[in-house]
C-alpha angles and dihedrals in degrees: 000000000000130000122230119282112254128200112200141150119299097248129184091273098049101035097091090049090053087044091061095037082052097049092060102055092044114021086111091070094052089061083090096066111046128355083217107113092201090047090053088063106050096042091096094058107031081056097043092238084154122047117212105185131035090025127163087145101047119072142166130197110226126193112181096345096304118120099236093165153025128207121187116196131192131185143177108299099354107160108261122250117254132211124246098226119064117251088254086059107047084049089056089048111043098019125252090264083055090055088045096059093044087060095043082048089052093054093049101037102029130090131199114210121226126218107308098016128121114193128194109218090184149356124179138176130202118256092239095053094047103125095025093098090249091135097048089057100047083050084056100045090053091049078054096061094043093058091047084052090045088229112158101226142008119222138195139151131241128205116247090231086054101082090149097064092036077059092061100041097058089043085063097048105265111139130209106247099160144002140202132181129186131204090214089053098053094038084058113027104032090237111099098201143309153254122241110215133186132200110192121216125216 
């Protein structure tokens, strides 16, 4: 019989775990950085892109003791993320074009929240859970927090080549407000743009 499924914080013993979850749902976006494989993998970690101590932004579901899914939040001043490696030393590793281009990435992808606004960066499922509702529950636990926080809407962008979640969102009542799409982004990631979508809170 399984145990409930649990959603907490991503901590020391259990960030390696998310890194890996994280890096199968989104290593195609990393091929813009770097054409390295290996340096794909390690991207998430070496930039900090998943806390693993002090975390009220960083979260796992766990289902007997097995990591099925990861859930990135981000709010209104929340400290950034910081990567483990210097500046000096991601240079040496990935090459300064390569930083370049994850800046240029960052512009284009990333999304900063206003005042009462939760937004979900990313959210991510292993391939063996898919089907199971686990990202729906993740989607209602962070409408959870932002009703604990009284923020009036929760955010996130979905890739146009991802109809299935856009399914879901809009199951769960998220709405399309705006959308942007990028050549470069196409010609490197494979994912030519992406919807915003809202979902207001009473």
């Amino acid at each position: 019989m399984n145990s409930e499924l649990q959603i907490v914080p991503v901590s020391p013993e259990t960030h390696a775990e998310a890194v890996n979850l994280f890096n199968g749902g989104f290593l195609p976006k990393f091929r813009a950085v770097h054409p390295d494989p290996e340096l794909q993998a390690s991207f998430a970690e070496d930039f900090g892109l998943i806390r693993s101590t002090d975390n009220d932004s960083d979260y796992i579901a766990v289902q007997d003791g097995r990591v099925l899914g990861v859930l990135l939040l981000e709010y209104a001043g929340m400290p950034k993320h910081l990567p483990s490696l210097t500046n000096r030393q991601l240079g040496e590793k990935y090459g300064l074009p390569a930083l370049l281009r994850a800046m240029i990435l960052d512009r284009i992808i990333h999304y900063h929240p206003g005042p009462g606004e939760l937004y979900i960066d990313s959210i991510a499922v292993s391939e063996e859970a898919r089907g199971r509702g686990i990202g729906s529950r993740l989607l209602e636990f962070t409408i959870e927090q932002a009703r604990e926080r009284q923020y009036g809407r929760v955010s996130l962008q979905v890739m146009f080549e991802n109809p299935r979640a856009k399914a879901l969102y809009e199951r769960l009542g998220f709405r399309v407000t705006s959308s942007k799409g990028s050549r470069w982004l196409k010609r490197k990631t494979g994912f030519s743009g992406a919807y915003f979508m809202e979902k207001q809170l009473p």
